[in-house]
C-alpha positions in Angstrom: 52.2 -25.3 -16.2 54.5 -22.5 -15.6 55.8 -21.9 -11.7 54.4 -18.3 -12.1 51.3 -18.9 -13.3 50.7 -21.2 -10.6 51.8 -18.5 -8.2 49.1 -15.9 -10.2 46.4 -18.3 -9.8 47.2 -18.6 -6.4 47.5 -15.4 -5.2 44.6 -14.0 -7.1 42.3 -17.4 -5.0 44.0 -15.9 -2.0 43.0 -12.3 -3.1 39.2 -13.4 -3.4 39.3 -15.2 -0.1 40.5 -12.1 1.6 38.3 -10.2 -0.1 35.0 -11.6 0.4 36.3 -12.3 4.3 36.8 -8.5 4.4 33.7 -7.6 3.0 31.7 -10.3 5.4 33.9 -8.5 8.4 32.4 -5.0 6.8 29.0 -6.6 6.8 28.8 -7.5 10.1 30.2 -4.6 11.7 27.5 -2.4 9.9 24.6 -4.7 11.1 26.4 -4.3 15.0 26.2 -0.8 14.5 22.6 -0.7 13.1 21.1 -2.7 15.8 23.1 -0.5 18.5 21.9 2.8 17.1 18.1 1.7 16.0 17.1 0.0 19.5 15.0 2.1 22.2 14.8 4.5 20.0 12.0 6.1 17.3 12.8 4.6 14.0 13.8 6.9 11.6 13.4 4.1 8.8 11.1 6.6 6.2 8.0 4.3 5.0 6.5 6.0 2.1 2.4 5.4 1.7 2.7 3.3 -1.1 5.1 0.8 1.2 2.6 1.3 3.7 0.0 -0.2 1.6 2.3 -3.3 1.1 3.2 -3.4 4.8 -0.9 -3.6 5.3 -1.4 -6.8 3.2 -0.7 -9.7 5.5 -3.3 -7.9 7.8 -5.5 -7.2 5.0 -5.1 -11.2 4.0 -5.5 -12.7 7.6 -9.0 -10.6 7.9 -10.4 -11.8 4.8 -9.4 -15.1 5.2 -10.6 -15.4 8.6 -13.8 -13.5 8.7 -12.9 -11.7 11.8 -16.3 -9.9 12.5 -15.4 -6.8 15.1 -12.1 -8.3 16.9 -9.9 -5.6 14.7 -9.3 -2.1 14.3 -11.4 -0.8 11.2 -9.3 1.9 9.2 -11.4 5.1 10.1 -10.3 4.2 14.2 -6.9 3.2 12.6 -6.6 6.9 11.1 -8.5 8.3 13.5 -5.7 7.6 15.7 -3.1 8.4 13.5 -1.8 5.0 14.1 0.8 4.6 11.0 2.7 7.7 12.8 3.1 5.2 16.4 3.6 2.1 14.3 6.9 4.2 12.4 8.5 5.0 15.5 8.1 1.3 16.7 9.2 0.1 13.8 12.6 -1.5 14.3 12.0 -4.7 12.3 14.6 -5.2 9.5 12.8 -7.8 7.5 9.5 -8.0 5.5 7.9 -10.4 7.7 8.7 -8.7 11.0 7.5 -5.1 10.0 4.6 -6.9 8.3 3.7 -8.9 11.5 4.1 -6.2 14.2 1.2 -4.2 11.8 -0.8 -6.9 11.8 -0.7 -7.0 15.5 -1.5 -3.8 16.9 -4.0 -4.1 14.1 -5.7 -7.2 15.5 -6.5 -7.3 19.7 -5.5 -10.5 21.3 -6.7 -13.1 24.0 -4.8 -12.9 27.4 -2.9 -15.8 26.6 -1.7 -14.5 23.9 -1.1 -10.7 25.1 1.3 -12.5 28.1 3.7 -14.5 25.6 3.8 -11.0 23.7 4.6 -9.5 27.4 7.2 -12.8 27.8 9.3 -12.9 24.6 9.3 -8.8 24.7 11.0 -8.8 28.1 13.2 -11.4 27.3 14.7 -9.5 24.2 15.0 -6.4 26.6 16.7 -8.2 29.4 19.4 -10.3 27.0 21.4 -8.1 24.7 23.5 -10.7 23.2 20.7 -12.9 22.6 18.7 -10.4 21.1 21.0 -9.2 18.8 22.1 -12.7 17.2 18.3 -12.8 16.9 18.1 -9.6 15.1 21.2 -10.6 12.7 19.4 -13.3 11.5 16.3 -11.2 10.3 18.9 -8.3 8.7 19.9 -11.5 6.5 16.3 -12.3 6.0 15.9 -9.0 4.7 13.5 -6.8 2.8 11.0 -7.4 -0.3 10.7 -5.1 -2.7 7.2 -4.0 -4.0 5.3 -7.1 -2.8 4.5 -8.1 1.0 5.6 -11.8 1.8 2.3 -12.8 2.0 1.3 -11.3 -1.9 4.8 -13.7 -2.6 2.8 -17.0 -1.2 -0.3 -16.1 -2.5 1.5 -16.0 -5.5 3.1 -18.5 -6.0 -0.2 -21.0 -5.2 -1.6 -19.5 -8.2 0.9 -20.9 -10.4 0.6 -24.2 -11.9 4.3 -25.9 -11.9 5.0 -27.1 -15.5 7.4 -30.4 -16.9 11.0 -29.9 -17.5 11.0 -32.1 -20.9 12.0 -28.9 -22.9 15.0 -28.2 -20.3 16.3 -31.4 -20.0 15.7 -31.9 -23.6 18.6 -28.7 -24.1 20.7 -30.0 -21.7 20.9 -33.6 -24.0 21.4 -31.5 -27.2 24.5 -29.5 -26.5 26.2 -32.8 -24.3 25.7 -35.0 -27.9 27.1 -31.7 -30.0 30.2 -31.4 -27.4 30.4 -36.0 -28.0 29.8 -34.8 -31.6 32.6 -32.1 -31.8 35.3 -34.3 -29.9 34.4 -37.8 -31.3 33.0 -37.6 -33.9 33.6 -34.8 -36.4 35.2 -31.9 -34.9 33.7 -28.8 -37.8 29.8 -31.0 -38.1 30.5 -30.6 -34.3 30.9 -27.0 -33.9 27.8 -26.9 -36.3 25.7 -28.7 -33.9 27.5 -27.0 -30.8 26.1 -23.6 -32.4 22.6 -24.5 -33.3 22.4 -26.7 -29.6 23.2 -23.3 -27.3 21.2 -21.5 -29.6 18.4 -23.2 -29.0 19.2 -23.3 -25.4 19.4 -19.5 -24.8 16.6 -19.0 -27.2 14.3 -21.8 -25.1 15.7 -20.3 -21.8 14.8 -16.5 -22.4 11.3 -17.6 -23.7 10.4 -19.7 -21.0 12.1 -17.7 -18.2 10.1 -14.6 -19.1 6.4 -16.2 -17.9 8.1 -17.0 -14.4 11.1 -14.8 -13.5 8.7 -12.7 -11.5 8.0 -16.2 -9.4 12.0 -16.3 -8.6 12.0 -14.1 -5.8 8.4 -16.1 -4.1 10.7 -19.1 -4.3 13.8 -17.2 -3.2 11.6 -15.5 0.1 10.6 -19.0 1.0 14.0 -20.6 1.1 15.4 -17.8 2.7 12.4 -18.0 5.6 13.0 -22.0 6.0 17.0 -20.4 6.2 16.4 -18.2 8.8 14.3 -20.9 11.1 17.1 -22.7 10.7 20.0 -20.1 12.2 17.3 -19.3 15.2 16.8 -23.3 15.7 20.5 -23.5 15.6 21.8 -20.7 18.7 19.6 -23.0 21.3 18.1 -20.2 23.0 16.1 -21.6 26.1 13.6 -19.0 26.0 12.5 -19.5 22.2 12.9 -23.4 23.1 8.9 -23.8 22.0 9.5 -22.1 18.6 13.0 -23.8 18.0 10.7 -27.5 18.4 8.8 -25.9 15.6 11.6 -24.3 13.5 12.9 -28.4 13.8 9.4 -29.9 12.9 9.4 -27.1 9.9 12.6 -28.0 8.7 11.9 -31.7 8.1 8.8 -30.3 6.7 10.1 -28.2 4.0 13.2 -30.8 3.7 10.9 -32.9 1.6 9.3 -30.3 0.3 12.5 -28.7 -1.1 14.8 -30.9 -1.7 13.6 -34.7 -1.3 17.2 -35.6 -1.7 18.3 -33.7 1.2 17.9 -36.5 4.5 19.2 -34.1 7.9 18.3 -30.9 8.8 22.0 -29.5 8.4 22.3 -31.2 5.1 18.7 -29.4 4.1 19.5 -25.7 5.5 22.9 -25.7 3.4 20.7 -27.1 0.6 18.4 -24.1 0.6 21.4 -21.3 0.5 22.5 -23.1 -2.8 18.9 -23.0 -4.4 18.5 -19.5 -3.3 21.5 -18.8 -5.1 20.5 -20.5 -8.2 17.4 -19.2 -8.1 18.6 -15.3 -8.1 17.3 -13.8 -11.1 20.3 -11.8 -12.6 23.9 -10.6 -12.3 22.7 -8.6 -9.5 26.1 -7.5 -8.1 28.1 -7.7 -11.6 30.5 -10.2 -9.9 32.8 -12.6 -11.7 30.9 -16.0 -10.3 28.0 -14.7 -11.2 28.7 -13.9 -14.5 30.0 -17.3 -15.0 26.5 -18.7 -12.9 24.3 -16.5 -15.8 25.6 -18.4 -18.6 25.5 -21.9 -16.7 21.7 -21.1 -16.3 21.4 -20.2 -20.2 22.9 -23.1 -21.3 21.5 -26.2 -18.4 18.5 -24.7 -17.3 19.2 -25.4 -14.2 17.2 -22.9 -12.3 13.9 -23.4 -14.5 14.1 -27.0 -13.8 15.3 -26.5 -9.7 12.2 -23.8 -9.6 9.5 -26.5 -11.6 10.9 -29.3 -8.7 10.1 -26.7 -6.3 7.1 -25.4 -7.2 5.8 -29.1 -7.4 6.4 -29.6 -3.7 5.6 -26.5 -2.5 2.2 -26.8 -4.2 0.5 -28.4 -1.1 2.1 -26.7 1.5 0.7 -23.2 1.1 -0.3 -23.7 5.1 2.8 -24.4 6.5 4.8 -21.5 4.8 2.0 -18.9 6.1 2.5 -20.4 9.1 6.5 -20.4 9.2 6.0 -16.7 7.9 3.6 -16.3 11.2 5.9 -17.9 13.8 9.0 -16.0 12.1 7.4 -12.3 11.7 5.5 -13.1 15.3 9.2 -13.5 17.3 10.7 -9.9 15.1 7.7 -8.3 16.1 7.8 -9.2 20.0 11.2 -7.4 19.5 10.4 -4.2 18.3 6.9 -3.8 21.2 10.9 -4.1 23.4 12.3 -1.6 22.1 9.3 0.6 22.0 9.0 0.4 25.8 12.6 1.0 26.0 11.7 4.6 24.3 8.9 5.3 26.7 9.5 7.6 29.9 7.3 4.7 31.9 4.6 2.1 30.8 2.4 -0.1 32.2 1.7 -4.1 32.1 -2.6 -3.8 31.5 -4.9 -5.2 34.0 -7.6 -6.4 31.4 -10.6 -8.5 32.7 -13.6 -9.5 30.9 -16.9 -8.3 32.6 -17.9 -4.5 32.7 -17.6 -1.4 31.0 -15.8 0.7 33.3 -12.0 1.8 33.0 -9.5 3.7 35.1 -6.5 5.1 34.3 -3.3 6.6 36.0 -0.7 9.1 34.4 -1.6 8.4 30.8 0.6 10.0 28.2 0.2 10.3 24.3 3.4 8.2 22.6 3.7 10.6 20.4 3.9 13.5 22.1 7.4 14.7 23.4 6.4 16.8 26.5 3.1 15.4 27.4 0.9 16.2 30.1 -0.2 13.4 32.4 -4.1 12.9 32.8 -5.9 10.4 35.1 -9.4 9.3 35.0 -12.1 6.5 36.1 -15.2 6.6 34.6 -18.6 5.3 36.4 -21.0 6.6 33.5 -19.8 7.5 30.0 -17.4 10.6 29.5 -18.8 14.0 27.8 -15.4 16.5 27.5 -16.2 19.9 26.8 -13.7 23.1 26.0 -12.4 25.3 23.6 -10.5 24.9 20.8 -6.8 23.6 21.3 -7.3 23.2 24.6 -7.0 19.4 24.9 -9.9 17.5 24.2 -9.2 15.5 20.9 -5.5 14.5 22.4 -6.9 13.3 25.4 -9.9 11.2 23.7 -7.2 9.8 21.1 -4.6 9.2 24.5 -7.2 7.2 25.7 -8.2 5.4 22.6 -4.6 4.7 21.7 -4.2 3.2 25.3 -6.8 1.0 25.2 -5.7 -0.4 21.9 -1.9 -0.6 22.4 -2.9 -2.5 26.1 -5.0 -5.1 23.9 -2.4 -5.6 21.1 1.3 -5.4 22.8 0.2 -5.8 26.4 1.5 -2.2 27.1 0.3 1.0 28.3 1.4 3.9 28.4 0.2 4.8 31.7 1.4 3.9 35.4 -1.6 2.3 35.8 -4.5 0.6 33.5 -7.7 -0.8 34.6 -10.3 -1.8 32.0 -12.1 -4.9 30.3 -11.7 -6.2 27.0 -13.0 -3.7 24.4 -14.0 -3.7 20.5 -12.8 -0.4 20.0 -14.1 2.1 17.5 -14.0 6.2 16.7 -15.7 9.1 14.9 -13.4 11.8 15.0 -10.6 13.0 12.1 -13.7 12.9 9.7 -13.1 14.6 5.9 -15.3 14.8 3.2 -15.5 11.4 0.6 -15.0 13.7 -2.9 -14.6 10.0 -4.4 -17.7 9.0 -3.3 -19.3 12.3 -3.6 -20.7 12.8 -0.1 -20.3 15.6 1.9 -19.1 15.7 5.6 -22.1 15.5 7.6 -23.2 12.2 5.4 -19.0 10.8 6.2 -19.8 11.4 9.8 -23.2 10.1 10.7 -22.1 6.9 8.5 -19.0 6.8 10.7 -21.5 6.8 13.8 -23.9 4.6 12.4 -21.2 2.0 12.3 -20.7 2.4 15.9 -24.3 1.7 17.2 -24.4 -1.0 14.5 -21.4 -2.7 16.4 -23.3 -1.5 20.1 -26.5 -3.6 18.9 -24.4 -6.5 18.1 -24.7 -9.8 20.1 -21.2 -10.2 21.6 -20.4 -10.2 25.2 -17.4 -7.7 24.7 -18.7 -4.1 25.5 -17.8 -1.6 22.5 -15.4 1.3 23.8 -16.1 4.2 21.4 -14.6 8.1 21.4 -16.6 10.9 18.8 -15.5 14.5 18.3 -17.7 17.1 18.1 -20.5 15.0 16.9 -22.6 16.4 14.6 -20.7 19.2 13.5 -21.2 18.8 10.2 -25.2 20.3 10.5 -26.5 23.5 12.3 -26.5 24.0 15.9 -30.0 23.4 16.6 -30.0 20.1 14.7 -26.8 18.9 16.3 -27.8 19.4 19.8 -31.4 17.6 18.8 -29.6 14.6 17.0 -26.5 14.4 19.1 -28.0 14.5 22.1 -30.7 12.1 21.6 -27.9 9.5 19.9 -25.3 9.8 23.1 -28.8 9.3 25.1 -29.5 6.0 23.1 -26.1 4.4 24.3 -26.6 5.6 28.5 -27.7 1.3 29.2 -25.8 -0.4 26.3 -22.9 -2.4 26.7 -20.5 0.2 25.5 -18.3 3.6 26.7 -18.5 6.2 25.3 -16.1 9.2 24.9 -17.3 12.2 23.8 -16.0 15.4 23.4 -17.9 19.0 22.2 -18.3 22.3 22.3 -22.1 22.8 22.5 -22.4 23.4 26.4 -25.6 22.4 26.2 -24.8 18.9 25.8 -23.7 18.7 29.1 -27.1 19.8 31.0 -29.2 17.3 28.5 -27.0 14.4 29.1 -26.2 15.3 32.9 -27.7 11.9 34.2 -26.0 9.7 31.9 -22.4 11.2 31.6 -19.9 12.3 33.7 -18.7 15.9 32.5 -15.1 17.1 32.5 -13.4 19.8 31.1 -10.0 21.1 29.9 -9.4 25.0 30.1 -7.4 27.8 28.9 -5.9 31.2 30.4 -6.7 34.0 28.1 -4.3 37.5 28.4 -4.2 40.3 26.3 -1.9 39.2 24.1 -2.0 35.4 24.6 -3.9 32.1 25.5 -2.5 29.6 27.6 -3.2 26.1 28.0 -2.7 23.5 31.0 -4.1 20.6 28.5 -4.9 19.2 32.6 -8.3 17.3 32.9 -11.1 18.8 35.4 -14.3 17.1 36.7 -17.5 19.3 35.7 -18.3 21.2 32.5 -16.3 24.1 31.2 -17.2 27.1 32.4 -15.4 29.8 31.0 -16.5 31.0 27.0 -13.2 32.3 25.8 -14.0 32.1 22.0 -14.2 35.6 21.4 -11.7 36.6 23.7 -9.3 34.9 21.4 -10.1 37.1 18.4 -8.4 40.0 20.5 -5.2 37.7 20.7 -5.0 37.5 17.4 -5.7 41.0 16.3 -9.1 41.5 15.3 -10.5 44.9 15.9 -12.2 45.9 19.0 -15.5 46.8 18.0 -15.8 43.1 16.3 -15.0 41.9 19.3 -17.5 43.9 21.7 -20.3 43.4 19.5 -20.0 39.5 19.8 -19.8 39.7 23.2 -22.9 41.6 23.0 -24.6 39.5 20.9 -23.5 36.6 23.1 -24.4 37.7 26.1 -28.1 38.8 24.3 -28.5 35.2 23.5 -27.7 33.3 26.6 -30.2 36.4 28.6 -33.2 35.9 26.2 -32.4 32.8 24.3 -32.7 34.3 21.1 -30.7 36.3 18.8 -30.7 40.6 18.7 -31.6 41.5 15.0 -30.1 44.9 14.3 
């Protein structure tokens, strides 16, 4: 061979080396500067509803298949509390199964035990940097699914039955005897037999690829999860020493199960890398070894018959991949409740117990609110908030809510102080009409309520922690102040607290024995309305409803004749008929 096509050869292998070097340098520097910028901060990562949907299916799944009965948020608290909004900002995750897991977690209250490794591995990832962050490089490799959640990949690929490879091998057989053919035999019946051989290869390939090419990337998330075990397992880190003894147990695991010929654990993790490889559906990148890797699939089969062997021995092992998905998502998930205490002005650790109803709270703040104002409070009968529009009373009730479920999920409160037993958790309060189910809004809300006392009368030793707004509203006054009165009255000696917020004043004189009033008010000018958003003990005393019509420019005589009438009603208790 000529000295200067040697040297080509050579400099172009030494051009590829330095470029895919380069590009891994490039890689890596992006990833740094990702993880610097993203942590204890709000993600700005846009999830669009539709992804959100996806995100929700591993929770979706572990309810079903568990039969959870009460011991998770329902999706009217869920929006209630407008808790996609606070799961965005703590979402930091940069693979499928650690956004997918951290949703599932705030979705589903834990035990103690539980709440305190949360509390553990969270610390830890907030006190080591380095650590953290080769953590965190790991899951940017594991990466995103497209379309499907991780778990909707496992599920399935159950469902599919694996089939022979007799067709595939049978290909492979053909064109070797044409190529014997072609060079031993009889070089032009050869070429004959060459032709008709990949023909029927390609032909045989494309037909059979088409009924599982949407499997390839199940297969491809699984290898890639057993993959990333593997690189945690492998930095040693003392405080993940109980899930790197299961990373090494799954490994041996899902060495028989993907590659029987594979015998040690480093052997098995390279192993995987190449069958992900082979298993990519596609010149996805329009490289050169790809291109080349497309036609070697045409004409071997070899991914068909690497993704039958697999499929065979991943049949009975559905478990243990959940549960690697589990461990893995469970460890990203720990890091972004980190960072999402690193964003917060101050938090809390929970003191939860598990007898009572009672709860106090110190310096709570809404985690979504940039300026908030601080409230306190500790209840020794249920809560009944009253005040005007705007003035506070939903934010508070949700601030509340939100605390009480983000102390039970992520061990974490935003408060300096939280005091409160275990609680199933429900709300009535960001109620709309059902057009799809064609019921109006007073039928959507006492449904919503009638969920509540359904979960009040159940038999379960956890009390039931429960915040309406404006209940009732949906009906006229004198039927709202009958009903809701006589339904806050049927909770005063159940195992539940209740939060409730209104407008009707009267509420608080009926229900005087059984709740503890507070109040938020407003300052009304001329021109203007101020509020404090600050919680006071008592009812609200001031009626500032029609006052605000001036503010905002309604004429005078509108105005005086409400008053009028206002005043008319609360003399006599009856309304002046012009």
């Amino acid at each position: 061979m000529d000295s200067k096509v040697i040297l080509f050869i050579a400099a172009l292998i030494v051009a590829v080396i330095y470029l895919w070097v380069d590009n891994n340098r490039r890689r890596r520097e992006r990833i740094e500067k990702k993880l610097e910028s993203s942590w204890g901060k709000p993600s700005t990562r846009k999830i669009t509803d539709d992804e959100m949907k996806v995100i929700s299916h591993y929770y979706e799944d572990s309810i079903e298949n568990s039969g959870a009965d009460g011991g998770y948020i329902d999706d009217i608290t869920w929006n209630d509390l407008d808790m996609d909004r606070i799961y965005k900002i703590m979402n930091i995750a940069n693979s499928s199964v650690g956004q997918e897991s951290l949703y599932k977690m705030l979705r589903i209250p834990s035990d103690i035990k539980k709440l305190k490794e949360t509390d553990r591995l969270a610390s830890f990832f907030a006190s080591d940097k380095e650590k953290r962050k080769s953590v965190q490089s790991i899951f940017c490799w594991l990466g995103f699914s497209k379309g499907v959640s991780v778990s909707d990949y496992i599920s399935l690929l159950s469902d599919l039955k694996p089939s022979g490879n007799l067709i595939h091998y049978l290909s492979v057989i053909l064109i070797a005897a044409a190529i014997i053919c072609c060079i031993f035999v009889n070089p032009v019946a050869g070429i004959g037999l060459v032709i008709v051989a990949v023909s029927f290869a390609v032909i045989s390939y494309y037909k059979l690829k088409a009924g599982v090419e949407p499997y390839f990337i199940c297969i491809t998330q699984i290898v890639r999860m057993v993959q990333a075990a593997h690189d945690i397992e492998k930095l040693d880190i003392e405080e993940l020493s109980e899930y790197n003894r299961y990373f090494k147990d799954a490994e041996k695991d899902f060495s028989s199960v993907l590659d029987e010929q594979v015998i040690t654990c480093e052997m098995q993790a390279d192993d995987i890398v190449k069958n992900s490889g082979i298993l990519t559906s596609g010149n996805v990148t329009g490289s050169l070894s790809e291109m080349v890797l497309d036609y070697v699939r045409m004409l071997t089969h070899i991914d068909l018959i690497k993704f039958n062997h697999m499929l065979k021995k991943l049949d009975s092992h559905e478990d243990k991949v959940y549960e690697l998905m589990e461990t893995l998502g469970y460890i990203e998930a720990c890091i972004c409740v980190a960072s999402f205490r690193k964003q917060l002005e101050y938090w809390s650790r929970p003191a939860l117990s598990s007898h009572g109803t009672n709860m106090s709270v110190t310096e709570v703040f809404h985690p979504l609110i940039k300026e908030p104002v601080v409230n306190s409070i500790t209840t020794s009968k249920h809560v009944l908030v009253t005040g005007s529009n705007a003035s506070g009373k939903s934010t508070f009730l949700k601030t509340i809510a939100i605390n009480a479920l983000l102390s039970q999920t992520i061990y974490t409160s935003t408060s300096k102080e939280y005091n409160a037993p275990f609680y199933r958790i429900y709300s009535s309060m960001a109620l709309r009409d059902d057009l799809n189910a064609q019921n109006s809004y007073y039928i959507v809300e006492i449904k919503s309520l009638k969920r509540i006392l359904d979960a009040v009368d159940k038999d379960d030793k956890r009390p039931v922690l429960c915040f309406v707004d404006e209940v009732l509203r949906g009906t006229n006054t004198v039927e709202r102040i009958a009903a809701s009165s006589e339904i806050l009255k049927s909770l005063r000696y159940k195992n539940v607290l209740v939060f409730a917020a209104t407008h009707d004043i009267e509420l608080t004189y009926l229900l005087e024995k059984y709740y503890d009033n507070y109040h938020f008010q407003e300052e009304v000018t001329d021109d203007d309305v101020k509020f404090n958003y600050r919680l006071f003990t008592g009812p609200a005393v001031t009626r500032n409803a029609i006052k605000l019509l001036g503010v905002i420019g309604y004429n005078k005589n509108i105005i005086d004749a409400a008053e009028s009438q206002a005043g008319y009603f609360i003399r006599s208790g009856s309304w002046k008929v012009d």
